[in-house]
N, C-alpha and C positions, 0 to 999 in steps of 0.2 A: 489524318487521325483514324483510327482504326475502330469501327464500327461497333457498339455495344450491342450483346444479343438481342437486348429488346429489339435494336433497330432493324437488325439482319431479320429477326422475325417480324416486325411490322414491311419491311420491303419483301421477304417472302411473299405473306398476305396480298400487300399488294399485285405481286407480280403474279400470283393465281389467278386472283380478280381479273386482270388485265388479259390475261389469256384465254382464260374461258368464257370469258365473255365475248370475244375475237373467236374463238370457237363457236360458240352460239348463232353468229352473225347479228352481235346486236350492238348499236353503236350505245355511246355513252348516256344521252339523254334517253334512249330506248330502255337501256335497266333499269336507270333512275324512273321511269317512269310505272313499270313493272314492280318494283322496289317499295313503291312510295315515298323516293325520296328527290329530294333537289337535283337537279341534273349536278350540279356544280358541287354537291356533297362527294358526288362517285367519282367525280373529275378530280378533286381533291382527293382522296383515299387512295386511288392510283398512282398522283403525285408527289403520294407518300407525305403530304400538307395536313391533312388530318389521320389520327389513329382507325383504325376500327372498334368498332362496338360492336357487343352481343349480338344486339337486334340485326343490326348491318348485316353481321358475318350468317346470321341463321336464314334473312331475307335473299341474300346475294344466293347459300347454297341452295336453296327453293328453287329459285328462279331460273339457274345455271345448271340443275341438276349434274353437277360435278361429282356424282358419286362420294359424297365426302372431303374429298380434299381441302376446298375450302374452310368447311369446318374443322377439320384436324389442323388447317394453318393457323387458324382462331385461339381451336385451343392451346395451341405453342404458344403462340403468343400472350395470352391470356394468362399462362401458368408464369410466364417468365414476369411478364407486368405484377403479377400478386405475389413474387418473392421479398422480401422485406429492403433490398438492396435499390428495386425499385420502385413500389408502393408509395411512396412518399413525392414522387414523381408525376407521378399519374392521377390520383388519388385514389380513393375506395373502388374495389371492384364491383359490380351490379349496380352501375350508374343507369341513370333513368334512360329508359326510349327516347333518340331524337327525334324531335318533330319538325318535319317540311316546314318551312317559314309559311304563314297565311293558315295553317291547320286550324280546325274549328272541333268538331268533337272526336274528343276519342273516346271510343271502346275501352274501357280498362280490364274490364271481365264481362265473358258474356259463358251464359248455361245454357242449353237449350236442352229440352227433351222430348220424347215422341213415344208414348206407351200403347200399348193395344189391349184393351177391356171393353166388352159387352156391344162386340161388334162395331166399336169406334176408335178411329185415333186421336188420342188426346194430346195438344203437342201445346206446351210453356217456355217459354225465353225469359229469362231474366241477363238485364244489361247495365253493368255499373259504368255511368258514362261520366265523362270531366269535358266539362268546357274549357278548351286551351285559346279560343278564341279569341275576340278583343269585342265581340256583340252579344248579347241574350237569347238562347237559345229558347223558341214558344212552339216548338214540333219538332216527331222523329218518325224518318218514312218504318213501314213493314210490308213487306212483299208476300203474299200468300198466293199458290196457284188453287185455291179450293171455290172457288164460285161465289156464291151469292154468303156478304157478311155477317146480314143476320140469322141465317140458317143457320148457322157454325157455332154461331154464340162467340163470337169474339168479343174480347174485353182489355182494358189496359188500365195499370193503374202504378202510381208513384207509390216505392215503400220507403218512409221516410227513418230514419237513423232510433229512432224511439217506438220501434214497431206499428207506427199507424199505417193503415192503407188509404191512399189518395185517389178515387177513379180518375180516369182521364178520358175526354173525350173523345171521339174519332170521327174522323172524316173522310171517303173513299176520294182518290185524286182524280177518278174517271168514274164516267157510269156504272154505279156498284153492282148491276149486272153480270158484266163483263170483267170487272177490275181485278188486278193482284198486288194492288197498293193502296196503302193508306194514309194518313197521316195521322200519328196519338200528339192531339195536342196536350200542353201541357196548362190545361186549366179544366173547371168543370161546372157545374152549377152554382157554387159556395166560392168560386174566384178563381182567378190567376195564378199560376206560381212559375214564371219564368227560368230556366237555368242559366244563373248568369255568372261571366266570368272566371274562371277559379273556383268554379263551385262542380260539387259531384254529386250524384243521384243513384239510386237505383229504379230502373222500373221494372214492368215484366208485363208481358201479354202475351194473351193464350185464345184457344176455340179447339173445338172437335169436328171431325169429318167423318162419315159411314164411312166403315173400312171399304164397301165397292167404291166408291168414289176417290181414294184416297193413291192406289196402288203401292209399289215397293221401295218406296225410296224415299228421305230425307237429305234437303241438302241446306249447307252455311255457305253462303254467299260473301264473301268479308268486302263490305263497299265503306269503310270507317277505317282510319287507323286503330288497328286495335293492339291490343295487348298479350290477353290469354283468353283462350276458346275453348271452351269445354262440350263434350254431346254425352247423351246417354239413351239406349234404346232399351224398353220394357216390353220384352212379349211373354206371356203363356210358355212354359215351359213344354207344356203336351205338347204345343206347335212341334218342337224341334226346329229353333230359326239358327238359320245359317244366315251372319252377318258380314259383309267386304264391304270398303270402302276407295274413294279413287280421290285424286286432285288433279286440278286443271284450272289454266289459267289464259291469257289474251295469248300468250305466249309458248304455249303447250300444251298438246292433248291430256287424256284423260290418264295418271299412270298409278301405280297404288300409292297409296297414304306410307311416307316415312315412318311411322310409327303401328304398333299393333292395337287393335280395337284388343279391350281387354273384356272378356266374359265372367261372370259373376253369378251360377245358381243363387237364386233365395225363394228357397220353399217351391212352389209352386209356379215360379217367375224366371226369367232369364233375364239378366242384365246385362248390356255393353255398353262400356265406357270408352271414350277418347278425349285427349287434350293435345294441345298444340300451345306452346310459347311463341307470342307475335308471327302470329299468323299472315302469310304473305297478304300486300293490299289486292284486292280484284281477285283473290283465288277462289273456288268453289268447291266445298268438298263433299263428297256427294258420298252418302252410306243407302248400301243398299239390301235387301233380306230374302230370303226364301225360306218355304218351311217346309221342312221332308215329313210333315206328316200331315193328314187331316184332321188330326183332333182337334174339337173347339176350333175348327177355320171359321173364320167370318163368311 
């Protein structure tokens, strides 16, 4: 029987995956691992036993740094699956992110920002998380390399779907001397509020650091299945900040960000933006600044 496009284009797919990956030097479970997904998910998709997904195909070209190919196999694919001949086959296109069996929380959207005013860096994260778990989730680690947590004025708090703000408490996981981890529980003085199940949340925490203290760089660490990442850097416009960015992962040094850091005058301010669609698991991306002038330097 004679192969329908789709198929020829899902066996394409496949057949990149399988190759560059073989280029790479990495075996099966090796991607999968890199990936964030099942060994036996990637095993399959090779096997041409499961399709590809979005996420899959955006994770595989991360990780394989295939110059594209991969994802222009994607989108062949993709184009040909959303034609009305086969739509009804497959079903809707922009099916949800697969999740590793045993997954517990994910990331659905995370913000993070980092501004520089009156000689401090002020940096906020806001993280819409989902419990896909089968347990209640009562903590969420945060890594800070800034020193001592009460200096900083760190803080965390639940925003709850009706605009209340909930604080949350915290606790350093090592001597808060030394530490760059915490843990925001998710209770406070007034009680408990567990994330449980199929339930999703927003939180956000924030502190500031003397810009001597702080140096030139922010980075996102993706340790969660996530979804979508967004950054945004605010400096002083007199500065004149010049901003690059890099990614690097267990699996690869440091190389530039697929995407362009976008800049944004406002008034008196410089803005840079970036976002990322499912962001590789374990990867780190690191933005970093200079400023070609002295004006208003910290």
């Amino acid at each position: 029987m004679t192969a329908s496009p789709l198929e020829r284009a899902a066996d394409d797919f496949a057949a990149q995956l399988a190759s560059w990956r073989a280029h790479r030097g990495l075996s099966k479970r090796a991607l999968a691992s890199e990936m964030g997904f099942d060994p036996s998910y990637v095993s399959h998709v090779e096997g041409r036993r499961h399709r590809p997904t979005e996420d899959f195909a955006r994770r595989a070209e991360v990780v394989l740094r295939s110059g594209g190919v991969i994802w222009k196999s994607y989108e062949t694919y993709d184009s040909i699956r959303q034609q009305p001949t086969f739509a009804g086959r497959t079903g809707p296109p922009g099916a949800e992110i697969w999740l590793p069996p045993g997954t517990g929380l994910v990331v659905e959207r995370e913000r993070a920002a980092l501004g520089l005013s009156d000689g401090r860096y002020h940096v906020r994260v806001q993280r819409d998380l989902y419990n896909a778990g089968s347990e209640a989730v009562v903590r969420f680690p945060v890594y800070v390399g800034a020193g001592d947590w009460y200096e900083i004025g760190f803080f965390g708090n639940v925003l709850s779907s009706d605009g209340r703000v909930e604080p949350m408490t915290w606790r350093a996981s090592h001597d808060w001397n030394a530490a760059n981890e915490l843990w925001l529980n998710f209770e406070n003085a007034e009680g408990r509020f567990p994330l449980y199940p199929s339930e999703r949340v927003t939180i956000e925490y924030g502190f500031s650091v003397p810009a001597a203290m702080w140096g030139s760089s922010f980075q996102r660490a993706v340790r969660l299945p996530s979804r979508d990442l967004s950054v945004m850097l605010d400096f002083p416009a007199g500065m004149g900040p010049v901003v690059w960015g890099t990614i690097s992962s267990l699996s690869a040094e440091a190389a530039p960000l697929g995407t362009p850091i976008r800049s944004t005058p406002d008034g008196n301010r410089s803005r840079f933006t970036w976002s990322i669609a499912a962001p590789v698991l374990q990867a780190r991306y690191r933005f970093e600044w200079r400023f070609r002038t002295r004006e208003n330097m910290p």
